[in-house]
TIVODO-188885 format. One line per 3 residues: their letters; for each residue x, y, z of C-alpha. Coordinates in Angstrom, 1 decimal, always signed. Layout:
N
a = X,Y,Z; ...;
//
This chain:
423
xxx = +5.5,+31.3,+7.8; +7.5,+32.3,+11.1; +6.8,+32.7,+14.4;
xxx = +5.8,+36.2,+14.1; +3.8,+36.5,+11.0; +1.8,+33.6,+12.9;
xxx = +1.2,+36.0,+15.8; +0.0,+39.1,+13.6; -1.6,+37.0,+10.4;
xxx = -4.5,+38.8,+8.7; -6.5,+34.8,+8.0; -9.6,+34.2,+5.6;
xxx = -10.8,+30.9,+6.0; -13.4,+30.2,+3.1; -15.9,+27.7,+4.4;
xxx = -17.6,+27.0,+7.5; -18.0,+23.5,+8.1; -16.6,+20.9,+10.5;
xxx = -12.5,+21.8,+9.5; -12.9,+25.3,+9.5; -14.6,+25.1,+12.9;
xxx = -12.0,+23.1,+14.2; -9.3,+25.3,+12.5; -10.7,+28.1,+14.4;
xxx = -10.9,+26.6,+17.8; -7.3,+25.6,+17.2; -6.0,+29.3,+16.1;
xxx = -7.9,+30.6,+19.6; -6.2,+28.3,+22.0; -4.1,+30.7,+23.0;
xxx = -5.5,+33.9,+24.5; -2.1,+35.7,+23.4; -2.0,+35.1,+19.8;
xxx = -2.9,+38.2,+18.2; -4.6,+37.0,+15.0; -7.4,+37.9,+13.3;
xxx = -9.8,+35.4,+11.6; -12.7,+36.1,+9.0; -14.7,+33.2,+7.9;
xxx = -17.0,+32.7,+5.6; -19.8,+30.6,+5.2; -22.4,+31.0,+2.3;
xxx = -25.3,+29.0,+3.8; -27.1,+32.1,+5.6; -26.6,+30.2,+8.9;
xxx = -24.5,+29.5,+11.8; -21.9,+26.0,+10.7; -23.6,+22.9,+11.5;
xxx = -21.8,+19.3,+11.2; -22.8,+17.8,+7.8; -22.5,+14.0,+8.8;
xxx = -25.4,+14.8,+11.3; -27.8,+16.0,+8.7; -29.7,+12.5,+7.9;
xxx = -30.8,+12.9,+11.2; -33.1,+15.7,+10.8; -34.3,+13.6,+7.9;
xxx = -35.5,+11.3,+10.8; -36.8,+14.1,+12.6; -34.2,+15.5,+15.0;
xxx = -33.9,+19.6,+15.0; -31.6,+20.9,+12.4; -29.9,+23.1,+15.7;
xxx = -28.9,+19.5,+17.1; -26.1,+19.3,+14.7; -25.0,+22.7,+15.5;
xxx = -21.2,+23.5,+16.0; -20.0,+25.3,+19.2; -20.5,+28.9,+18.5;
xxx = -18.0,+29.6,+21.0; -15.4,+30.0,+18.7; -17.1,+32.4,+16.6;
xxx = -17.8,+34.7,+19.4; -13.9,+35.5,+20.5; -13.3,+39.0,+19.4;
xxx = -10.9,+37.9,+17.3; -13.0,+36.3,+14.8; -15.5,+37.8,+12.5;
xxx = -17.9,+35.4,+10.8; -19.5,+36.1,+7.8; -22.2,+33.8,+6.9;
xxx = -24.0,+35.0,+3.5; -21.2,+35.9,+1.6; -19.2,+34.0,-0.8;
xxx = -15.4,+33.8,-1.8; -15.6,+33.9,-5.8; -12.1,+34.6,-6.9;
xxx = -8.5,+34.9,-5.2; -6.1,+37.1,-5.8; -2.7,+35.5,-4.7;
xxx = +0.0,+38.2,-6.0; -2.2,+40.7,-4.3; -2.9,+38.4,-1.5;
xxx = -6.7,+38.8,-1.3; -10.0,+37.4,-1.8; -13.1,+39.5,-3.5;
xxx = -16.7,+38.0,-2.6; -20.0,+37.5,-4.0; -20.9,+41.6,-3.1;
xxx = -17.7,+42.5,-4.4; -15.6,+43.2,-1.2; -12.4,+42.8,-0.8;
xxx = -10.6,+41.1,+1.9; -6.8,+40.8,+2.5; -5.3,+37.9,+4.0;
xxx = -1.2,+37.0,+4.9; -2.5,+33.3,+5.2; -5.7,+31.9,+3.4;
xxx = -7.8,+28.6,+4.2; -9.5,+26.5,+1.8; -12.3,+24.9,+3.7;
xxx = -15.0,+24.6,+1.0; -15.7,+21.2,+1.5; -17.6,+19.2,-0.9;
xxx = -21.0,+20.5,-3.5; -23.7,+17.4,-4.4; -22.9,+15.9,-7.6;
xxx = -26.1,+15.1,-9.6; -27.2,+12.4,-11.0; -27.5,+12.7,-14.9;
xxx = -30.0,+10.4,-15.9; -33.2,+10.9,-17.9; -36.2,+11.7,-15.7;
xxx = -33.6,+13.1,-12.6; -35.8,+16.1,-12.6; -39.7,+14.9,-11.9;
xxx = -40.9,+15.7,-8.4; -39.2,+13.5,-6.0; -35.8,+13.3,-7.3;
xxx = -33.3,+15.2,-4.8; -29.6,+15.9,-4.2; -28.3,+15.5,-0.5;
xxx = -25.7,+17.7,+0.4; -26.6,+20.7,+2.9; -29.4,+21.6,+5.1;
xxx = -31.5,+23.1,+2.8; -31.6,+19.4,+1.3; -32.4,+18.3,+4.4;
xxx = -35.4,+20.1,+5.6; -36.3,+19.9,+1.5; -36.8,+16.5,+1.5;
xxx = -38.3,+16.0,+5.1; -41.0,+18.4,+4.1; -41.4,+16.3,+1.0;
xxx = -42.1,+13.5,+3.0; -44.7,+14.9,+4.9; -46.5,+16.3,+2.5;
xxx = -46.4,+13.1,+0.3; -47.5,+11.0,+3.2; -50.5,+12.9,+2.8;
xxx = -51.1,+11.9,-0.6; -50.8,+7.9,-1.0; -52.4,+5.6,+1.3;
xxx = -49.4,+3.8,+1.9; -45.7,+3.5,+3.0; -43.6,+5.8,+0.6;
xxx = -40.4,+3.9,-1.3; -37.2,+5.9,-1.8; -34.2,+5.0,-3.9;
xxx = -30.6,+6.4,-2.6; -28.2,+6.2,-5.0; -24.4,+6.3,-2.9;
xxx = -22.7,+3.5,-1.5; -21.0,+5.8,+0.8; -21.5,+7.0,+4.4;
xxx = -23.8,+9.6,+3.4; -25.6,+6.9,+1.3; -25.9,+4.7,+4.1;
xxx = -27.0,+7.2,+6.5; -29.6,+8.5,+4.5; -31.0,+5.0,+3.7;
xxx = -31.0,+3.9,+7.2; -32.9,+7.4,+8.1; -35.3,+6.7,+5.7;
xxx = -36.2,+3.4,+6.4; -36.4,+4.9,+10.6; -39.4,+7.2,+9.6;
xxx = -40.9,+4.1,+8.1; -40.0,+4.2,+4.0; -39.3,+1.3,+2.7;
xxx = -35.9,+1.9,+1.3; -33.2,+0.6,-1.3; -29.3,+1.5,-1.2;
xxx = -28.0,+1.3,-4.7; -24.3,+1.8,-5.2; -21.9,+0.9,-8.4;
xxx = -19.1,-0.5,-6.1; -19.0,-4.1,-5.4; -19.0,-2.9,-1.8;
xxx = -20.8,-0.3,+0.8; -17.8,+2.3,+2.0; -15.5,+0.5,-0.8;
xxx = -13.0,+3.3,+0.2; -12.6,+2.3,+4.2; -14.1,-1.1,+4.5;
xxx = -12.7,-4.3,+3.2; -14.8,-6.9,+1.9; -16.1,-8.4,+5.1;
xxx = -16.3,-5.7,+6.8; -18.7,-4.1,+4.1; -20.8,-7.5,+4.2;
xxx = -21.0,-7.1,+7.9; -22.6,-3.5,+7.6; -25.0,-4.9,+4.6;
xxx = -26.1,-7.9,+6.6; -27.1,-5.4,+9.8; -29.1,-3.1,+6.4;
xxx = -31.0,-5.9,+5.5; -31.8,-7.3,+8.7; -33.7,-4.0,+9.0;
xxx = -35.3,-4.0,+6.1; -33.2,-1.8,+3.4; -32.9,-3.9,+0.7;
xxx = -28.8,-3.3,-1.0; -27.9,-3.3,-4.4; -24.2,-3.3,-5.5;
xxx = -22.5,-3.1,-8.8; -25.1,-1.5,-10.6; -26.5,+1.9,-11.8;
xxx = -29.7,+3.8,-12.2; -30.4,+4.3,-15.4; -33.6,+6.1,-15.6;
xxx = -36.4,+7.9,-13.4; -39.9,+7.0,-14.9; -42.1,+10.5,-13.9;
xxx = -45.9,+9.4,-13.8; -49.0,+11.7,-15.2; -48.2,+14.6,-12.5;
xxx = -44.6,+14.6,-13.3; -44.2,+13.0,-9.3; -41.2,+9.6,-9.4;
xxx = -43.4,+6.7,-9.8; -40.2,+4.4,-10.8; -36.8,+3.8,-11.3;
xxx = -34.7,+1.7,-14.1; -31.1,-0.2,-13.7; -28.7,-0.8,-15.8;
xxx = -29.4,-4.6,-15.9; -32.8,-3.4,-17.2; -34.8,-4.2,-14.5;
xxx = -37.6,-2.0,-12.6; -38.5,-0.6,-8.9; -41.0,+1.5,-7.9;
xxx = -40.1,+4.4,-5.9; -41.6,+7.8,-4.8; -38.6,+9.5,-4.0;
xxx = -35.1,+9.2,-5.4; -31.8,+10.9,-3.3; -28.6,+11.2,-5.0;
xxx = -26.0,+11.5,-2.4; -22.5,+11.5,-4.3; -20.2,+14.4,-3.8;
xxx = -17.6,+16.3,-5.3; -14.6,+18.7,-4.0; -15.4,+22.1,-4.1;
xxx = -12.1,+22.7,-5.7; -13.3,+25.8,-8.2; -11.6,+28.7,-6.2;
xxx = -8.1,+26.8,-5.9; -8.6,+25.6,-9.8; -9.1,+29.0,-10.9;
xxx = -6.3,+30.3,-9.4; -4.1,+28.3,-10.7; -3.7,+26.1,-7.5;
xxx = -2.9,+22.2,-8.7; -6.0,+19.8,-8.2; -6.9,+16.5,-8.9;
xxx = -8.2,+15.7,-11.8; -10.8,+13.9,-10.0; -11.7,+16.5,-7.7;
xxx = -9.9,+17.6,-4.7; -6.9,+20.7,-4.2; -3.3,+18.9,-3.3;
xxx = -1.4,+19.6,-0.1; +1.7,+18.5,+1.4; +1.0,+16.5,+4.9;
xxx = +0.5,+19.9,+6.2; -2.0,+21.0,+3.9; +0.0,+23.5,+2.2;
xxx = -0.5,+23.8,-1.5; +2.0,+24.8,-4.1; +1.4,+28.6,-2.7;
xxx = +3.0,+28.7,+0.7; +0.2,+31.2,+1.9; -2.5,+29.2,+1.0;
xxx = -3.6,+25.9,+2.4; -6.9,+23.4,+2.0; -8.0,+21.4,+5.0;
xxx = -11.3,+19.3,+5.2; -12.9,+16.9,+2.1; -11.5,+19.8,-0.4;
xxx = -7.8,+18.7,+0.2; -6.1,+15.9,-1.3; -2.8,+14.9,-0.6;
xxx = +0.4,+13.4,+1.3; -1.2,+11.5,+5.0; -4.8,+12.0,+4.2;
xxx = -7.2,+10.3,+5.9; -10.8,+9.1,+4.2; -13.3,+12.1,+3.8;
xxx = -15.1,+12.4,+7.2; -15.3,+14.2,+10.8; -12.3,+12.8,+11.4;
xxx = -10.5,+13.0,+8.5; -11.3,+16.9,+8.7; -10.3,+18.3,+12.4;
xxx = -6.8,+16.0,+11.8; -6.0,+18.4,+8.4; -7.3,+21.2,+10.6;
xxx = -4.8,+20.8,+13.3; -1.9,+20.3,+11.0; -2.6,+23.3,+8.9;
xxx = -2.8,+25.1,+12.7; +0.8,+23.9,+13.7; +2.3,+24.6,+10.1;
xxx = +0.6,+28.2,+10.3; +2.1,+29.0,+14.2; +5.7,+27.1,+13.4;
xxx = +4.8,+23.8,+15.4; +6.6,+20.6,+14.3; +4.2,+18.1,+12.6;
xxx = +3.5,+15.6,+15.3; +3.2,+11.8,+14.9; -0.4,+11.6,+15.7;
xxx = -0.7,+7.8,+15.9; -2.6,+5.5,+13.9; -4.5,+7.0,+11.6;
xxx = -8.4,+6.0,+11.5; -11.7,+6.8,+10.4; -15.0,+6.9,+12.5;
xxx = -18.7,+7.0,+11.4; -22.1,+6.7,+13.1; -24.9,+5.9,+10.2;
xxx = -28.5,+5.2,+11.4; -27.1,+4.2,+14.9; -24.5,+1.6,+13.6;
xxx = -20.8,+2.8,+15.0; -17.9,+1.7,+12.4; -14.1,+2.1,+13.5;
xxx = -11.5,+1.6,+10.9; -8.2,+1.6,+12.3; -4.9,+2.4,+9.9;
xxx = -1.5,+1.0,+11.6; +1.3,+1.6,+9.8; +3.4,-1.5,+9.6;
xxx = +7.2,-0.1,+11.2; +8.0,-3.5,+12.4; +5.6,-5.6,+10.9;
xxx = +3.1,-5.9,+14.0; +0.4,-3.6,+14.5; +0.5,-2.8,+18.4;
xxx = -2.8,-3.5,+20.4; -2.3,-0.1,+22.5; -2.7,+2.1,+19.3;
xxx = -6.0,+1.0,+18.7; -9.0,+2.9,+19.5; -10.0,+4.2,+22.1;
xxx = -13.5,+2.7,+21.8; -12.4,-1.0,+21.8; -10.5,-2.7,+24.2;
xxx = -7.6,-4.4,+23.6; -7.1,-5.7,+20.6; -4.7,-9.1,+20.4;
xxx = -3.0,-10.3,+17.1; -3.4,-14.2,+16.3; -0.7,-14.1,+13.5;
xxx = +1.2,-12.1,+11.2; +2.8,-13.9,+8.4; +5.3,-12.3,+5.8;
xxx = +2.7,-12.2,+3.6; +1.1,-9.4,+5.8; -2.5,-11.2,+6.5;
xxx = -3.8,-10.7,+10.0; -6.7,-11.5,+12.2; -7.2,-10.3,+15.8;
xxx = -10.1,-10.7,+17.9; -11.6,-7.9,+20.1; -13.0,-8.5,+23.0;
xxx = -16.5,-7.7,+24.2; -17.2,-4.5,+26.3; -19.6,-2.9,+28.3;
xxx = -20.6,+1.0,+27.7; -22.4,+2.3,+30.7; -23.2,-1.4,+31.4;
xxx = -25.1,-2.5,+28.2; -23.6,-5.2,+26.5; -23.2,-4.2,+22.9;
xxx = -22.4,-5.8,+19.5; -19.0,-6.1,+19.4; -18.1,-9.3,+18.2;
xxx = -16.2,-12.5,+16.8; -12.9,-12.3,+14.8; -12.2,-9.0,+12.7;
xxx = -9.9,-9.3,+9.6; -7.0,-7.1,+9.6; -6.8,-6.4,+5.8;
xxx = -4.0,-4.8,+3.9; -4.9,-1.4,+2.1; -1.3,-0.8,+1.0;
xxx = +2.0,-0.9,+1.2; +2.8,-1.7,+4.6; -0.5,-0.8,+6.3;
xxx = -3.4,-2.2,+7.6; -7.0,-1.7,+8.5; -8.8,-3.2,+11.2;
xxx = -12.8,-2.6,+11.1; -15.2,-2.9,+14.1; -18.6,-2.8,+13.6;
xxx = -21.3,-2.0,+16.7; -24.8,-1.3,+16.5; -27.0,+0.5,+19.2;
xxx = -29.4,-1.1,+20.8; -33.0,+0.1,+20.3; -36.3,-1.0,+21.2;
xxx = -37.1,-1.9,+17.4; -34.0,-3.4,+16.3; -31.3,-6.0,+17.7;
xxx = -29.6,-7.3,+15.1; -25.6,-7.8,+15.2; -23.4,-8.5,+12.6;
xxx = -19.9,-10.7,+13.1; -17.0,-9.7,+10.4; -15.9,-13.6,+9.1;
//
């Protein structure tokens, strides 16, 4: 699009989450762009960061993971937060919702995001057995908690099936209001998609030092219901047995449907493709967020999701696609701060001032042609608390010509102190 269809663009953004919040904010930077934004959300509530929501599981307010509504309140931007998008119209270049409106658009953003992806299993539907997705899951399952507190004389057990960040999260949430928890996940790994091997051992070894007890490599096979139809236990796929009073699924998968019907390329796995400016195969319609797949994406994540929002913001006003740096992923689960940093390998040295800026430097102690590499980062001190950064990190390659360096820190709390080294 040029310059001036930027300036005057009619924009639907479908989706209200973390990228579209960010896409907006972007669009509004300057006060002279004469655009005119409609979101919509379908949640019946103002956008809210998913990552955060394992912490209202623990007890924090569901407004603490709020977005900035700032954005929302330009004049320029019309939010629409109980409707839904159902089908595009891209020769007529509109978009007709759930109460059959229709809205036009001269440039369209796929923000949808992710939907839970249940677990298909025989007894996945007695009381207890949950998806974790949105905040209706959320407050579901805290309420759940309280109410079966009430009803055994003990410490409840949960099983969360999801070796991924939202996995982990959830688990170490759990186990913080004080049920004893178990992480199951099918990879041989925790976060098999950003951590390398001992950088997923280190994050297991700081799990089971509090107490969640980590399961790789295998499946749950079957929910055993007791008399009242409430989770009483759960089977694996090596045949054995664990009690359990709650079971969370948290695996996820694209919310691709709208891009897919319109005859929009997607993944067979889930996911719309996009050039490295999130641009699909129609130039007026890009996909930012965990909905897009394609050239220079980052992991699914926070991060992952305002970085696709700012390209789509440059390609949309005519700016040139920036060399942002390294690319990286960030997450915060139950406290525990992970770093994974992405050089790519121009020269065959990954340079110590492109890493985060969380860590100090960062020194290389070798690089052979074979591309292994280990550097050391050295302690810090945040607002004068020593903290758990630690030891020798392994520098892993993830493909061709890249690496991935992983730091791993945990906050200090009155309860637990562990620390994990990376070896």
């Amino acid at each position: 699009m040029d310059d001036n269809a930027a300036r005057t663009a009619e924009i639907v953004v479908v989706g209200a989450g973390v990228a579209a919040h960010r896409f907006v904010a972007r669009m509004l930077e300057d006060p002279e762009r004469d655009v005119r934004i409609t979101v919509f959300g379908d949640e019946g509530r103002l956008p809210y960061d998913r990552s955060g929501l394992a912490r209202v599981v623990a007890g924090d307010a569901a407004s603490g993971i709020d977005l900035d509504r700032a954005p929302f309140r330009d004049d320029r931007v019309r939010l629409i937060d109980d409707d839904r998008v159902l089908r595009i119209d891209r020769a007529g270049r509109r978009v007709r919702t759930r109460s059959r409106r229709w809205y036009d658009y001269d440039a369209l953003v796929l923000a949808t995001g992710t939907h839970a992806r249940p677990l298909e299993v025989p007894g996945i539907r007695a009381r207890g057995a949950f998806t974790f997705r949105a905040m209706e899951d959320a407050q579901t399952l805290r309420a759940f908690l309280a109410i079966r507190r009430t009803e055994l004389p003990r410490a409840l057990r949960a099983v969360v099936v999801g070796g991924d960040e939202s996995g982990v999260d959830v688990a170490l949430a759990l186990d913080e209001a004080g049920v004893q928890t178990t992480l199951v996940a099918t990879a041989d790994r925790l976060l098999p998609s950003v951590l390398s091997a001992p950088a997923a051992a280190a994050l297991r070894r700081v799990m089971e030092a509090r107490g969640i007890t980590v399961r790789t490599r295998t499946r749950l096979t079957r929910v055993d219901p007791d008399e009242a139809g409430a989770v009483t236990a759960v089977e694996f796929q090596d045949g054995t047995f664990a009690r359990a009073d709650l079971v969370v699924t948290t695996g996820a998968r694209a919310r691709d449907e709208l891009a897919r019907n319109a005859g929009l390329p997607v993944r067979q796995g889930g996911g719309v493709i996009v050039d490295a400016a999130g641009q699909t195969e129609d130039e007026r319609i890009l996909a930012i967020g965990d909905v897009a797949v394609g050239v220079g994406q980052l992991e699914r994540g926070v991060e992952a999701a305002c970085s696709s929002a700012d390209r789509a913001v440059a390609a949309l006003c005519g700016a040139p696609l920036t060399d942002r740096g390294p690319r990286r992923w960030y997450g915060r689960p139950g406290g525990i701060d992970l770093a994974v940093l992405r050089i790519d390998d121009v020269v065959g040295r990954p340079s110590p001032s492109r890493c985060p800026p969380s860590t100090d430097a960062v020194s290389e102690r070798s690089c052979s042609p074979q591309m292994r590499v280990r550097c050391t980062a050295r302690r810090r001190s945040a607002n004068r608390v020593r903290h758990g950064w630690r030891g020798s990190r392994a520098m892993t390659p993830i493909g061709a010509r890249r690496f991935a360096c992983f730091w791993l820190r945990q906050r200090p709390t009155t309860a637990r102190t562990n620390a994990a080294t990376v070896s």
